[in-house]
N, C-alpha and C positions, 0 to 999 in steps of 0.2 A: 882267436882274437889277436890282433894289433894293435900299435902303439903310433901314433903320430906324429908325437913327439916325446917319446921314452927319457927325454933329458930330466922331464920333470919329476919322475919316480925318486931320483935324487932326494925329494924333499920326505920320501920315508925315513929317510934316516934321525928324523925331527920325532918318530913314532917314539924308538926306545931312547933315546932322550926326555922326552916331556914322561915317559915311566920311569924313569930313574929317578928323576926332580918329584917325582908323585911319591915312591919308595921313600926317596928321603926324608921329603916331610914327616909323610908317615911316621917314622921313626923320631924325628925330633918331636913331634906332638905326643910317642906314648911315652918318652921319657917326664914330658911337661906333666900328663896325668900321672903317672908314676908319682910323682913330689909332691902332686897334690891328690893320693888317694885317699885322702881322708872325708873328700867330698861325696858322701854315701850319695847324694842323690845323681851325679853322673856315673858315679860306678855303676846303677843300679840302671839307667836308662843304656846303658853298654850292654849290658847284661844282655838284657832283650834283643837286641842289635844283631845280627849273623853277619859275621864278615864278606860274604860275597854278596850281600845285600848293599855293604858299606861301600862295595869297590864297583859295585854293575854302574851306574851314573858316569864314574872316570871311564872305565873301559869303554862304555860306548860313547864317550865324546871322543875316545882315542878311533876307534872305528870308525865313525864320521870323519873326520881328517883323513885317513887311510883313503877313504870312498872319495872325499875332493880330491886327495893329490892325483887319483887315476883318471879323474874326469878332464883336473888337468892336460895329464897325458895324452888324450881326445884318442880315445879307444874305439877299433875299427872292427867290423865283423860282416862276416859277407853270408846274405842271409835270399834265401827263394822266393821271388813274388812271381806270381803272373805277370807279366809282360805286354804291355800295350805297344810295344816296338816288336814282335813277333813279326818275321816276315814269311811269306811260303811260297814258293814257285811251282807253279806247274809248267814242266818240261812235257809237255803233247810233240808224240811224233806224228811226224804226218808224210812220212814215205808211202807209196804209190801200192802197197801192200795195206793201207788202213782204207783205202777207198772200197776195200773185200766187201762183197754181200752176208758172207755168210750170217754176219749182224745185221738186222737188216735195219735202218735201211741201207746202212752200211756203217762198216767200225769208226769212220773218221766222227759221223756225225750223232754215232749213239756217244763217243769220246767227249764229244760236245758237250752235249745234252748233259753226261751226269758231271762234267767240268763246271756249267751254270749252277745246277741244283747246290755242289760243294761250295761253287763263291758265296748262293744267294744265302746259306746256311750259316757262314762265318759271321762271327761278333765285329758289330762296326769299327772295332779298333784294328779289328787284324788286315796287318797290309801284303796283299798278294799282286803277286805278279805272274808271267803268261812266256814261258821260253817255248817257239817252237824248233824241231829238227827235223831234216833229213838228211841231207848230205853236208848240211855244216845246221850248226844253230844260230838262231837271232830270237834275242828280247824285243818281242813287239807288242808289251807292255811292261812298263817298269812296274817296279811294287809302287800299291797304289793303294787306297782307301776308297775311290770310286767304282760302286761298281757299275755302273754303265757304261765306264770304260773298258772294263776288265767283259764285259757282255760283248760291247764291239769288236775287240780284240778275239777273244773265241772264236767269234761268228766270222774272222776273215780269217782262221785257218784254213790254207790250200794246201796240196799233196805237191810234196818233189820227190827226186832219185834218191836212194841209198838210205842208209842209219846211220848217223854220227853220232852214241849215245857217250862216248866222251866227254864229245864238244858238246852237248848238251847239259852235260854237269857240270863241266868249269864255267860254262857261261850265266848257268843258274849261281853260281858262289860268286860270280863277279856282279850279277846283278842285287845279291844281298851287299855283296862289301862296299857298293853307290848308295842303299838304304842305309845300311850301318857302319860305320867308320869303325866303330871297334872288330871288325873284320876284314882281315887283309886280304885286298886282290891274288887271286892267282899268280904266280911267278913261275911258272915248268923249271926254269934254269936254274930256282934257288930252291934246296928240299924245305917239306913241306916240317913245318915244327910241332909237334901234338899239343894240344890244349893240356891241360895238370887233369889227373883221374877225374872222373867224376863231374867234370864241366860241361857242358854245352851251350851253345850259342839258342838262343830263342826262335832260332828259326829252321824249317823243313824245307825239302826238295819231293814233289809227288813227280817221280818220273815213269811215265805210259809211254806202253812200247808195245808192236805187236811182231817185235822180229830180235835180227843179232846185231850185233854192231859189224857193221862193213864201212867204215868212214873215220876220218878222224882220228884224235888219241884216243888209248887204250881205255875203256871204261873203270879199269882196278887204277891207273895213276889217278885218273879223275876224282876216283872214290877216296883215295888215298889223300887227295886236298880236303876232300869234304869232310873226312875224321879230323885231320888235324887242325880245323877250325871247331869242329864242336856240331859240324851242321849235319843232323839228319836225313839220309835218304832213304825214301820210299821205292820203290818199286813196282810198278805192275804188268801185271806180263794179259795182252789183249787179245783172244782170237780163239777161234777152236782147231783142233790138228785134224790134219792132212787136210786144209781146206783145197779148193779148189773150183769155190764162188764166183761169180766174173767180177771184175772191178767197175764199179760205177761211182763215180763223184757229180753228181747232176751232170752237163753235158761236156764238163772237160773231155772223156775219150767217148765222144762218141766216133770219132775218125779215129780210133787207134792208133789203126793198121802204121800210118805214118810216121811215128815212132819207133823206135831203136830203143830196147828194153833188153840188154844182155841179163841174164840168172835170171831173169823174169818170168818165161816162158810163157809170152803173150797171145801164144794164137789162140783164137777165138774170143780173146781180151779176158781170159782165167790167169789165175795167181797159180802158179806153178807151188813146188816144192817149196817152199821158205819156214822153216823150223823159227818156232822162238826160243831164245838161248835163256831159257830160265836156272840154269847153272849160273849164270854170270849174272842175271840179274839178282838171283837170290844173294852170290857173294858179296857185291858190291853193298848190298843193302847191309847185312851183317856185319862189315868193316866199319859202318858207320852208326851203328846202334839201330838202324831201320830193321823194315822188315819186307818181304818178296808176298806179294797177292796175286794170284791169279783169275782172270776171269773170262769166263766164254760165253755170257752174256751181258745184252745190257743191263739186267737185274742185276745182277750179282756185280758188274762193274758200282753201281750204283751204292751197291751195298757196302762196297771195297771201300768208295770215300767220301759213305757216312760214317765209318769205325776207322775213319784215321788214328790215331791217338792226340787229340790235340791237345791234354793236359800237358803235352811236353813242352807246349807252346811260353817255356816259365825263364826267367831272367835269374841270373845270378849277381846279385849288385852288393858292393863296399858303402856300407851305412857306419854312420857317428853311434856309438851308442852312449856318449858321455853323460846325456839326460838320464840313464836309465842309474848312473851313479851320482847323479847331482837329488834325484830322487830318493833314494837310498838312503843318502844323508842327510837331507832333511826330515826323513821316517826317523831315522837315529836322533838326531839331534832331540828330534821333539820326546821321543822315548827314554831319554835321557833325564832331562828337563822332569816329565813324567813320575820316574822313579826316584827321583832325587827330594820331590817334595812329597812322595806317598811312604817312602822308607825309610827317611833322612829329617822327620820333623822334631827332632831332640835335638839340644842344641849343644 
């Protein structure tokens, strides 16, 4: 908890004051009864009386003022809600290695397919957006709340050269810090500051991928922005090993041959050797409190993200709680009030 304006606490010091003036009374009134103990009928109603019967009424009006002077103060505390500002990106690669058959009908479009299912599954609050990459990234949909935007946007994924999954995660943190101001753009030239333990920003990065990074900056700096905001990345690693599928994207290659495809190894228009670095994906993801999924089908892709964890989807907000001590004392007050005429009716 915090203080808003802690100036006012000042005024506890008015506490053991108004009990001192309460003490002293005290004490001038049992000299009073003293001189006049001959009055058997107040001796006798004392009698019955319990002294901490006789002082509960003061003390809890002294409590009650304790409880205003903090409300005063407008006492702050930062507390968990769900998040209706949650944003999520999906970073879809679409390098010329996702157009593979061995999914059939090929990985780009089974990527697709369970990319729709996850939007059409999301709560209408939650705003997602759509990063693609290959050999650099672009956001071609900002976070949005529509989804038949976020539908169109999918459905114009096309294949280019290379991996940039770097650029693909700084571009996804740039594209939360246009939804959310309380998150700083990217700066590579300025180091990255950590969030305080325990925080995180309300929003995710789901990055699919069916290869290494060959492009761009380093995937661990990239990660390295995404901790020190608080944003979670995912990970998914797309494909089955040692494929060797041909590549078809409807009729993009059908003329291949025409192409220049270096590390490719396109004759016959098959996907040569290309490893997916699940080392690097798993690390990246665990820098950033994510987690590494792998999948070599479209089921199980499918399966991957329906058990996203989206309960992470939560805000951490600076609320007033001075109501909950303006409440307090008026329960005191009244409890006061209460005791004073059930224990105190002898005069």
């Amino acid at each position: 908890m915090s203080l808003l304006r802690p100036g006012f606490l000042s005024l506890l010091i008015f506490i053991p004051i108004l009990a001192a003036a309460y003490l002293l009374i005290l004490k001038r009134r049992k000299r009073f009864v003293v001189r006049y103990s001959s009055l058997s009928l107040i001796r006798e109603a004392a009698a019955h009386q319990s002294k901490w019967r006789r002082h509960a009424p003061f003390a809890l009006f002294l409590l009650t003022l304790t409880s205003l002077t903090f409300s005063l103060a407008r006492p702050t505390a930062e507390v968990t809600v769900p998040s209706n500002r949650a944003t999520i990106i999906l970073a879809m690669d679409v390098s010329l290695s996702m157009c593979s058959t061995d999914i059939p009908p090929n990985r780009l479009t089974a990527a697709q397919q369970a990319a729709l299912n996850f939007i059409q599954s999301q709560s209408k609050d939650t705003q997602i957006g759509v990063v693609a990459f290959a050999g650099f990234a672009e956001l071609i949909q900002a976070p949005t709340r529509n989804r038949t935007a976020l539908t169109h946007a999918i459905h114009s994924l096309t294949p280019g050269r290379r991996t940039a999954i770097g650029s693909a995660i700084l571009r996804s943190i740039d594209a939360i810090a246009e939804a959310d101001s309380r998150v700083p753009p990217v700066q590579l030239n300025v180091p990255a500051q950590p969030s305080p333990p325990g925080e995180s920003a309300p929003h995710m990065i789901v990055l699919l991928t069916d290869g290494s990074s060959n492009a761009g900056p380093s995937p661990f700096i990239a990660a390295n922005e995404a901790a020190a905001r608080g944003i979670r990345l995912y990970t998914i690693g797309f494909g089955t090993v040692n494929n060797t599928s041909p590549l078809i994207c409807g009729d993009l290659f059908a003329s291949a041959d025409q192409f220049s495809f270096p590390n490719f190894g396109f004759g016959g228009r098959r996907l040569g050797s290309i490893e997916l670095d699940e080392f690097t994906l798993r690390q990246i993801a665990e820098m950033t409190g994510g987690v590494y999924s792998a999948a070599t089908s479209a089921e199980e892709l499918q399966t991957i993200f329906h058990n996203l964890p989206m309960s992470l989807a939560i805000a951490r907000e600076t609320t007033e709680i001075g109501v909950f001590f303006n409440a307090f004392a008026i329960l005191l007050l009244i409890l006061a009030f209460y005791v004073s005429l059930k224990w105190n009716i002898s005069p």
